[in-house]
C-alpha positions as CSV (number, residue, x, y, z in Angstrom):
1,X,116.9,98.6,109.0
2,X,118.5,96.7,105.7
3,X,121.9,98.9,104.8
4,X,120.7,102.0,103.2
5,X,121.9,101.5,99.4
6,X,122.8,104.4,97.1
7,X,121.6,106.0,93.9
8,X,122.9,108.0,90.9
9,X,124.7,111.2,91.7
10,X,121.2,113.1,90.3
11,X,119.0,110.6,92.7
12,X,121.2,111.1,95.4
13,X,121.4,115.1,94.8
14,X,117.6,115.2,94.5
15,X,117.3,113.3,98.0
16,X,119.5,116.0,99.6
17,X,117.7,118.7,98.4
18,X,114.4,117.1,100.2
19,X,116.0,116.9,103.3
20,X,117.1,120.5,103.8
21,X,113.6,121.1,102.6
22,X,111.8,119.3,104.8
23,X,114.5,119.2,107.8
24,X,114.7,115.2,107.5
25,X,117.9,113.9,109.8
26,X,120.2,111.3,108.5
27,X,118.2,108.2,109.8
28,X,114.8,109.3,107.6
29,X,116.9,109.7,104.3
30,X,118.2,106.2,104.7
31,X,114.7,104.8,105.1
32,X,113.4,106.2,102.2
33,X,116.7,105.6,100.4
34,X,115.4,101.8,101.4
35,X,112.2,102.8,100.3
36,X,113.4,103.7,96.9
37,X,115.2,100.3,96.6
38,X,112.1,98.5,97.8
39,X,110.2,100.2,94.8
40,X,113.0,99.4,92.2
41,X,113.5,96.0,93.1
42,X,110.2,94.6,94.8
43,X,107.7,93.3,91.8
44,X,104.6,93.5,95.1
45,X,104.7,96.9,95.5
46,X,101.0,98.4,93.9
47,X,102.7,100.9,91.8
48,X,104.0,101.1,88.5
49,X,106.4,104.2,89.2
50,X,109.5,101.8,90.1
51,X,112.9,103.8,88.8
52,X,114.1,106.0,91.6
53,X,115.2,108.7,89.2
54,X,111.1,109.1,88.7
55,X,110.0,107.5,92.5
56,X,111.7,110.2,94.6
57,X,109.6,112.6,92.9
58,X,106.2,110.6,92.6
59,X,106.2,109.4,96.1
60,X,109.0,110.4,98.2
61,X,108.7,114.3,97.3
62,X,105.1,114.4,97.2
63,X,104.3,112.6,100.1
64,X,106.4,114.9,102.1
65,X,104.8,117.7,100.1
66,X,101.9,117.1,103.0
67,X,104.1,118.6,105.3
68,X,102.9,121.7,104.3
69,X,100.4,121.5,106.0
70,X,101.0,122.4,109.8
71,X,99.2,120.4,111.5
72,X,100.5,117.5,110.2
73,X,103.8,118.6,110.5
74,X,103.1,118.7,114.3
75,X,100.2,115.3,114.5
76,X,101.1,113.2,117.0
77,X,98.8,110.6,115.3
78,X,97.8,110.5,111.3
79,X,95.5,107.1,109.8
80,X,96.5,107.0,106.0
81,X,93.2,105.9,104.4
82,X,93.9,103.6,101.1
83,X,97.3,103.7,102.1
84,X,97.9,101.4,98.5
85,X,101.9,101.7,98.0
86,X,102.7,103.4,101.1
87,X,102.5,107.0,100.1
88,X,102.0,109.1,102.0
89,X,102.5,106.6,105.2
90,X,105.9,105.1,104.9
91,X,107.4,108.7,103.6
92,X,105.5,110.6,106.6
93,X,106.9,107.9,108.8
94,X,110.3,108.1,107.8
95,X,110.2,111.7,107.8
96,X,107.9,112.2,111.8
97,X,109.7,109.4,113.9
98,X,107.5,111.2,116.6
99,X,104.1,110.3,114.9
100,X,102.4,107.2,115.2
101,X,101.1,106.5,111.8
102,X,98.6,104.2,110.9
103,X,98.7,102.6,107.0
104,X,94.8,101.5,106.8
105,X,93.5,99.7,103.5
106,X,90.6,97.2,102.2
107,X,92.9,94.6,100.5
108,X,95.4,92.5,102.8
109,X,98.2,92.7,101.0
110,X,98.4,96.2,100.3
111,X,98.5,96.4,104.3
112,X,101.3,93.2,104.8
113,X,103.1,95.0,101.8
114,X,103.4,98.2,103.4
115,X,103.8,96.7,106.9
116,X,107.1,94.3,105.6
117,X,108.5,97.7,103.7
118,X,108.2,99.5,106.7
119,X,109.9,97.1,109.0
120,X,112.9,97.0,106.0
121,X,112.8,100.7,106.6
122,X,113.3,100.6,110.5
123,X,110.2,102.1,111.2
124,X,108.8,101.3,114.2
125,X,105.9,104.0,114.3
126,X,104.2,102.8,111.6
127,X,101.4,99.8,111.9
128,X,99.2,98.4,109.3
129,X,95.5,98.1,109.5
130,X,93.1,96.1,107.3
131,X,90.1,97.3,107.3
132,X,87.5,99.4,105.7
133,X,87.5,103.2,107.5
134,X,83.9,102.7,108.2
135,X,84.0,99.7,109.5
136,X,86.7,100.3,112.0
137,X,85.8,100.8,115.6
138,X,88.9,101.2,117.0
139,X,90.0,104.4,114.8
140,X,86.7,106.4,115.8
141,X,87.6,109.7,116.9
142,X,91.6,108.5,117.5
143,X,93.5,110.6,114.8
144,X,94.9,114.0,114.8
145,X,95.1,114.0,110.9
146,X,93.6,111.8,108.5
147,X,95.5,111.7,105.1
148,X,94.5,110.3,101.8
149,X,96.1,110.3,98.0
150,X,94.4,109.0,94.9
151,X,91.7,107.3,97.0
152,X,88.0,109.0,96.3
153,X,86.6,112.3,95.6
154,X,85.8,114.3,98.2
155,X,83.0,113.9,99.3
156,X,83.1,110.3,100.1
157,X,87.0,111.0,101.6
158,X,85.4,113.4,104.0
159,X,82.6,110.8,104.9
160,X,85.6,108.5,105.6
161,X,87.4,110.9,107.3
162,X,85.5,112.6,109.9
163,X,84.5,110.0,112.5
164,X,88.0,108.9,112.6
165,X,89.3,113.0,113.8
166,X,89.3,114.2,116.6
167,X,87.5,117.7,117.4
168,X,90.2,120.1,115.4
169,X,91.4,117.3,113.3
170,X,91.9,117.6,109.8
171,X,91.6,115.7,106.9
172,X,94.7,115.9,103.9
173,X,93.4,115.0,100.8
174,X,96.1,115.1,98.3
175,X,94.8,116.3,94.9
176,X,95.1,117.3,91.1
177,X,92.6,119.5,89.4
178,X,88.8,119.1,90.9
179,X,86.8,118.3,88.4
180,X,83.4,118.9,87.6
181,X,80.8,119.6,90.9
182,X,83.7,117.9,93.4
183,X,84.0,121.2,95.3
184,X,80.1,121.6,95.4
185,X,79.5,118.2,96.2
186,X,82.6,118.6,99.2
187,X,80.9,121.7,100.3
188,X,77.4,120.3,101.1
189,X,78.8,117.1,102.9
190,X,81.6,118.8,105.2
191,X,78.6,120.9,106.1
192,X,76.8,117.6,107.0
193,X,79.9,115.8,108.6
194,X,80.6,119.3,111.0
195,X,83.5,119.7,108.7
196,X,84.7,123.5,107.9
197,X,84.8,124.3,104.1
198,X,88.0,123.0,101.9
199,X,91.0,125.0,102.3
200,X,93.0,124.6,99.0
201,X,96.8,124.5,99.3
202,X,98.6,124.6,96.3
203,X,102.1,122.5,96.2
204,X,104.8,121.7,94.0
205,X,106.3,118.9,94.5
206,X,108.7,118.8,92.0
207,X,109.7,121.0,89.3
208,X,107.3,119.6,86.7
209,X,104.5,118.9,88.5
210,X,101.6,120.2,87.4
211,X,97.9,121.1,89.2
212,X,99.3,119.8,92.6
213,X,97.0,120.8,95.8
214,X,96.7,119.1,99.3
215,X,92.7,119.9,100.2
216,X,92.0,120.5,104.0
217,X,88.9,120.1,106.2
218,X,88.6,121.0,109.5
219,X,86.5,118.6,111.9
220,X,84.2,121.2,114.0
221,X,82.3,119.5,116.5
222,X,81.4,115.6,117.4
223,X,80.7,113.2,114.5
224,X,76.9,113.3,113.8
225,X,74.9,110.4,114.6
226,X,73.9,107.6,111.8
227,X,77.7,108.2,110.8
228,X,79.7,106.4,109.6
229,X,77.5,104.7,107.8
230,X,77.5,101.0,106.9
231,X,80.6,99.9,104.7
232,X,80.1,101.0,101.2
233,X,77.2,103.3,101.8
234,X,79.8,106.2,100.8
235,X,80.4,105.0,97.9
236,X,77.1,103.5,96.8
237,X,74.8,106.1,97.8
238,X,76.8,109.0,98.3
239,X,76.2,112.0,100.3
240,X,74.9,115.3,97.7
């Protein structure tokens, strides 16, 4: 791991307070402490949220905000889908040294970024996957938890998600306010997909935050068949 650097006194105060939170031992603050330097400093990463007094919030804090979930607190395997900047795989990572965590994602150097933070962050049960989730074989039916943040609405994230779970897996779909039919729409496919009905959580991941909710589906039985579809189906022709 690169030497953990240090923060303001308010930075540093707001790190402690996440740790006693979210139990996190003195090895997982330092990785995201490199984490938080990583975003400061590193011009690559895919996010424009880059001062750690506003970073430790944004990503660090909500990305363990998924912890309240149980079953990802306990996962001994979670697939990120659009894992983008890292969050929530680097941050569930640092914080579940027990959990093998996958960081999948459609452009290449999302997935080499992520992969090269994580390896500054002495992370060894994190890899990086390029692929699309529809597209890749290897995940079918491999994952405890499947999480996602800012990637799709619902409907296509449970498409996504389910033939990646195992039986009694669960999709995390971090989320603001649901707009429009979302939760109609989310309905009708889980009920396709053998997925249970969305379980909203409401979180707060910091002080300010506003309409904060990690969504939850249950995967009830085995994957249906024609699923998944070809790449891009979700998405072009979505599921009603």
């Amino acid at each position: 791991m690169s030497p953990a650097p240090s923060f303001s006194p308010a930075v540093e105060a707001r790190l402690e307070e996440l740790a006693v939170e979210h139990a996190l031992d003195g090895r997982a603050l330092d990785a995201l402490r490199v984490l938080l330097e990583v975003y400061a400093t590193d011009e690559h990463a895919a996010t424009t949220v880059r001062a750690p007094e506003e970073a430790v919030d944004r990503h660090v804090a909500d990305g363990l905000s998924g912890l309240a979930v149980p079953a990802l607190s306990r996962a001994a395997s979670v697939v990120d889908i659009g894992t983008g900047a890292g969050v929530p795989s680097l941050v569930l990572a640092a914080a579940r040294p027990d959990c093998e965590v996958v960081a999948l994602d459609t452009v290449g150097k999302k997935v080499a970024w992520v992969t090269a933070c994580a390896e500054r962050m002495g992370l060894r049960n994190l890899r990086g996957v390029h692929a699309r989730a529809e597209a890749w074989k290897e995940g079918l039916g491999a994952f405890e938890v499947v999480t996602a943040r800012a990637v799709a609405q619902l409907g296509v994230l449970i498409e996504y998600a389910a033939p990646l779970l195992v039986p009694g897996g669960r999709l995390v779909a971090w989320k603001g306010s649901i707009a429009g039919d979302e939760e109609t729409v989310a309905r009708s496919v889980a009920k396709q997909l053998r997925m249970s009905p969305p379980e909203q959580i409401s979180v707060k991941p910091w002080p300010e935050a506003r309409e904060r909710q990690l969504i939850v589906h249950v995967k009830s039985g085995p994957t249906p068949k024609g699923f998944p579809r070809q790449p891009g189906a979700a998405l072009r022709k979505p599921l009603k």
